[in-house]
N, C-alpha and C positions, 0 to 999 in steps of 0.2 A: 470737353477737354481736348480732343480729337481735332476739333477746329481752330481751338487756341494755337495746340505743336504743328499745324500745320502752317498756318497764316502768319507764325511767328520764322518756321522754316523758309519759307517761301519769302517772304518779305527780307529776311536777310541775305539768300542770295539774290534779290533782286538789288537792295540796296547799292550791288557796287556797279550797276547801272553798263553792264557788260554788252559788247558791242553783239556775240551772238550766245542768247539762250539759252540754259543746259538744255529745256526741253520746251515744247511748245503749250504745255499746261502748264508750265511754272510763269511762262512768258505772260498769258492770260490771267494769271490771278493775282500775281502780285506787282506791284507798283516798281516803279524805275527810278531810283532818285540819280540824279546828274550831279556831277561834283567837281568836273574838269575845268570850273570857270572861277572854282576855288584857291588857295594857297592855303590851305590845312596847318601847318606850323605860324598862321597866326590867329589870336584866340575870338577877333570878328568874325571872319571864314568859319573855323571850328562852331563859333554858334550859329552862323547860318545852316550850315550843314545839320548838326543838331536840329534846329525848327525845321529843317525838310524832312530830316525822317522821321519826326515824329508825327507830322501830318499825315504822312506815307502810312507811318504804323497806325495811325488812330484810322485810317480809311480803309486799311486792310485786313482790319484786329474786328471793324463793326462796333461803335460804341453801342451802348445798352440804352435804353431809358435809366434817367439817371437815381429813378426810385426802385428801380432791378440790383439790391446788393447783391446778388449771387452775379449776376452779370457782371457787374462793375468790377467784382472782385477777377473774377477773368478777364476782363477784359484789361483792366491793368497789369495783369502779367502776360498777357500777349504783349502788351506795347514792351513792358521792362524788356521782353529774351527779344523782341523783335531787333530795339534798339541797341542792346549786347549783343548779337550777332551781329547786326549792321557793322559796329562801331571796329568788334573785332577785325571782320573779313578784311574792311577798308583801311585799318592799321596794319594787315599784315599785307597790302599793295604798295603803301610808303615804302620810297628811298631808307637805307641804313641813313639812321642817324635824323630821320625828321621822324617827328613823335608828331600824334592828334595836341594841339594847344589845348588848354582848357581853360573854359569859361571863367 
């Protein structure tokens, strides 16, 4: 459980893919997703960004073997809070008045 709130903490502040680090263990463990080459107020961009951090979260979260239901079962709620943070942190960097598009 301990690993899940971590790698789901970690991966969301990394998600906004920040020029410097809060620290240097956060910087080594979780993944960087780039998003600066996007335009987020349209709903193609919004689902690229989307498929990045999820690949982020699925590498960061550890999938299980996929006959591990206790695993799986965690492991899908690291991805869900990873990608609700993400999704949060990088809505609350937008301009007033541009919203995430959605899919």
């Amino acid at each position: 459980m301990l690993k899940t709130l971590f790698a789901a903490s970690a991966f969301s502040f990394a998600a906004l893919a920040l020029t410097a680090p809060a620290s240097a263990a956060e910087d080594s463990r979780a993944p960087s997703v780039g998003y600066a080459d996007l335009d987020l107020s349209r709903a193609d961009h919004a689902a690229l960004l989307e498929n990045r951090l999820e690949a982020a979260a699925t590498d960061a979260c550890g999938k299980p073997f996929i006959r591990d239901m206790k695993g799986m079962v965690s492991f899908n709620a690291c991805v869900a809070d990873a990608m609700a943070g993400a999704k949060q942190k990088i809505a609350a960097t937008l301009p007033t008045g541009i919203e995430l598009a959605s899919r």
